[in-house]
C-alpha positions as CSV (number, residue, x, y, z in Angstrom):
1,X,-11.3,28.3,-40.1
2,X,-8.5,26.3,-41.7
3,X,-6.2,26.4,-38.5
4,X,-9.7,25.1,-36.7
5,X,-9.7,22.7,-38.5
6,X,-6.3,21.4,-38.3
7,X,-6.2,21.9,-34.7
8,X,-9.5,19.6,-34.3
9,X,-7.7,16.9,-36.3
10,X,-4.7,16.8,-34.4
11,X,-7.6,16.9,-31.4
12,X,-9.2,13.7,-33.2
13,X,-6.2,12.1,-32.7
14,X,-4.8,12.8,-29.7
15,X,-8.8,12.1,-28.5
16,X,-8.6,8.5,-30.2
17,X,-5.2,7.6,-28.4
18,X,-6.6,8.6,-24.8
19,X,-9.9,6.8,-25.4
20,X,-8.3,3.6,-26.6
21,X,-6.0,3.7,-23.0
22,X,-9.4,4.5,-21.5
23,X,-11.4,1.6,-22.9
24,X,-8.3,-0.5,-22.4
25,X,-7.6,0.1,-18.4
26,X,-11.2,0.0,-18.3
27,X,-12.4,-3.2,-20.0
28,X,-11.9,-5.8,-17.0
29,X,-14.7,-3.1,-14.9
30,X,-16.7,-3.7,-17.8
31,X,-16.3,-7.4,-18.2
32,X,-16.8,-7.4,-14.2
33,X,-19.5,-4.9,-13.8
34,X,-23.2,-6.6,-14.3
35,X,-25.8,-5.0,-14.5
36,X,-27.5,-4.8,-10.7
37,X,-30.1,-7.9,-10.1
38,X,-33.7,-7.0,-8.0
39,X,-32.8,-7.4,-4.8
40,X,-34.2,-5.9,-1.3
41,X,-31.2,-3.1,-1.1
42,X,-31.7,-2.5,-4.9
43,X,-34.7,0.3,-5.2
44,X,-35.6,0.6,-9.0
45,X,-36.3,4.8,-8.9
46,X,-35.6,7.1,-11.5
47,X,-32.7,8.3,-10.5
48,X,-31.2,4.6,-9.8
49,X,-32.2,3.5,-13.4
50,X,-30.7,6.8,-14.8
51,X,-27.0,6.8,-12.5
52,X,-27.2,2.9,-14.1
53,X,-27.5,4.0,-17.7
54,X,-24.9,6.5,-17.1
55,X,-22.5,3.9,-15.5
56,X,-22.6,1.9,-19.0
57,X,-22.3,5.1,-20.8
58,X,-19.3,5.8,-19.0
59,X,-17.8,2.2,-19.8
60,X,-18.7,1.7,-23.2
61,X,-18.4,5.6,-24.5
62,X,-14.4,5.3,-24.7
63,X,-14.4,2.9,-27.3
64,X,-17.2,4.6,-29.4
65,X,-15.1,7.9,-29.0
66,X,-12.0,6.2,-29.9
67,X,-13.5,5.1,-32.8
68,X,-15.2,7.7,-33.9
69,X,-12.3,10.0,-33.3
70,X,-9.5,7.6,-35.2
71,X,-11.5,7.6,-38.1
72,X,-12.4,11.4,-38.2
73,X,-8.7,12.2,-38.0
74,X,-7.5,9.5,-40.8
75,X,-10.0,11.0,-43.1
76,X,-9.2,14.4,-42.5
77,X,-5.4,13.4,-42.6
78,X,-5.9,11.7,-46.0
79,X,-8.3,14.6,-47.1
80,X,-11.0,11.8,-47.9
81,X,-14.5,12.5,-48.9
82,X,-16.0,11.8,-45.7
83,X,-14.2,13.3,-43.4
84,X,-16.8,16.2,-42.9
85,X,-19.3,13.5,-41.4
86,X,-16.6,11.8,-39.1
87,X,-15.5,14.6,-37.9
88,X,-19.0,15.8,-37.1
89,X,-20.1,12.4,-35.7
90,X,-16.6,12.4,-33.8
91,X,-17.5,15.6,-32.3
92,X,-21.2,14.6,-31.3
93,X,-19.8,11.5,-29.5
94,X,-17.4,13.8,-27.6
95,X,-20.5,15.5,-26.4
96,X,-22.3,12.1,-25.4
97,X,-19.5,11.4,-23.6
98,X,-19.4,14.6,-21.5
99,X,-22.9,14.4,-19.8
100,X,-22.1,11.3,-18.0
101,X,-19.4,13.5,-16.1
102,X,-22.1,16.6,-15.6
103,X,-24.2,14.5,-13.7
104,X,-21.1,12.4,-12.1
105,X,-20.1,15.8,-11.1
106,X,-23.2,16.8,-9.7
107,X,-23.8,13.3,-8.2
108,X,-20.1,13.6,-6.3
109,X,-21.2,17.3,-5.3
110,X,-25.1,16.8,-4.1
111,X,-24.4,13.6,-1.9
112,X,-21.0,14.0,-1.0
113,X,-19.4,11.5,-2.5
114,X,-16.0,12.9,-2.7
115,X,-13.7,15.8,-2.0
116,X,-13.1,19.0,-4.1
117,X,-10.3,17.4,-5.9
118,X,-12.3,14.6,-7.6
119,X,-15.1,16.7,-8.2
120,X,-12.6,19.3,-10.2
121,X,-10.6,16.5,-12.2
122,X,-14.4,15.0,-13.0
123,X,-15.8,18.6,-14.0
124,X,-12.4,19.0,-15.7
125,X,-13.0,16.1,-17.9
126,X,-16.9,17.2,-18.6
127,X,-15.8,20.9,-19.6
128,X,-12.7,18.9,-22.0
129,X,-15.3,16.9,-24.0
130,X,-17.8,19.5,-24.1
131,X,-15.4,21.9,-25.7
132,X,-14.3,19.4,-27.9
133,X,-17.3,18.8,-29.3
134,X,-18.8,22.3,-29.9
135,X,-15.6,23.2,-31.2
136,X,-15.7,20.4,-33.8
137,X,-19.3,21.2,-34.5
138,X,-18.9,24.8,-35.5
139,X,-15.4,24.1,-37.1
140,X,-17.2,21.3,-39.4
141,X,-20.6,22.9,-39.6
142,X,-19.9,24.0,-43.4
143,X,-18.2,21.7,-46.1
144,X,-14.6,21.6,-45.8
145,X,-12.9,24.2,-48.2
146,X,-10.1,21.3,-49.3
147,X,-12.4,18.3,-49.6
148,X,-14.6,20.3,-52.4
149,X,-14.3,19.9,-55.8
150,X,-12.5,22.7,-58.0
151,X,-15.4,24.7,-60.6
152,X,-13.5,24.8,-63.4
153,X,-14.8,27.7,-65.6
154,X,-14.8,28.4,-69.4
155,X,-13.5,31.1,-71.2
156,X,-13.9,32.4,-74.4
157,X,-10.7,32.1,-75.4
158,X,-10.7,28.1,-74.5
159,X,-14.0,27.3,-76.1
160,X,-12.7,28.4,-79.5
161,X,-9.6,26.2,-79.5
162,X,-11.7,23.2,-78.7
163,X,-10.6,20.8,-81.4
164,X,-7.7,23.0,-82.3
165,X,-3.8,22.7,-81.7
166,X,-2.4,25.3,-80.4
167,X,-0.4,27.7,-82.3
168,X,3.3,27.4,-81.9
169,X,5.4,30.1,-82.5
């Protein structure tokens, strides 16, 4: 489970370097994008409100990921004490992030929207997250083996030289 681990905090950081180019290229669209105002063309359904929700999830997600991720893989880089619930809360952002890109996917594919290309690189991106997230959620599911503290046991032998110096020969 050690390598798992290893490999998910190398995964933290790469994840944190991407997302930061991500929110970067993509904070003018986010600075630009309002959110839609009541207008005759604009009908407020359910699936309207929810493609609008995911639209800001989309936008804003990159950043929380980035953070999220940057600080899961410092901690478990430095072997800090909370690096357990980074990396878990790293891992459940990746998998916030993903659903956006199921039901962009399935948007693209129900309405054709697109060609098979785009809906591959977008179902490539939702199976990427996903994976990294359930893979961080079962690597970090138990207390990490380094991060816990050593149980130091007494012996016989070391409770009666309590107080005593220790013979030299």
């Amino acid at each position: 489970m050690l390598k798992v681990q290893k490999f998910m905090r190398t995964a933290f950081g790469y994840a944190s370097i991407v997302s930061s180019a991500v929110f970067i290229a993509l904070s003018p669209e986010l600075l630009r994008a309002p959110l839609p105002h009541l207008t005759s063309r604009f009908h407020a359904g359910p699936e309207s409100l929810l493609l609008i929700a995911l639209r800001e999830i989309m936008l804003v997600m990159p950043a929380v990921l980035a953070i999220s991720s940057g600080l899961a893989w410092w901690a478990l880089r430095k072997g800090l004490r909370p690096a357990r619930s980074r990396a878990l809360a790293a891992s459940v952002a990746s998998l916030v992030m993903s659903t956006p890109f199921l039901a962009a996917g399935i948007a693209i594919q129900l309405y054709s929207l697109a060609g098979p290309v785009e809906v591959t690189g977008v179902l490539v991106l939702f199976a990427t997250l996903l994976s990294l997230g359930i893979t961080g959620l079962v690597a970090f599911r138990k207390p990490i083996a380094s991060l816990a503290e050593p149980v130091q046991a007494h012996h016989a032998s070391d409770v009666q030289t309590i107080g005593m110096l220790a013979p030299t020969a």
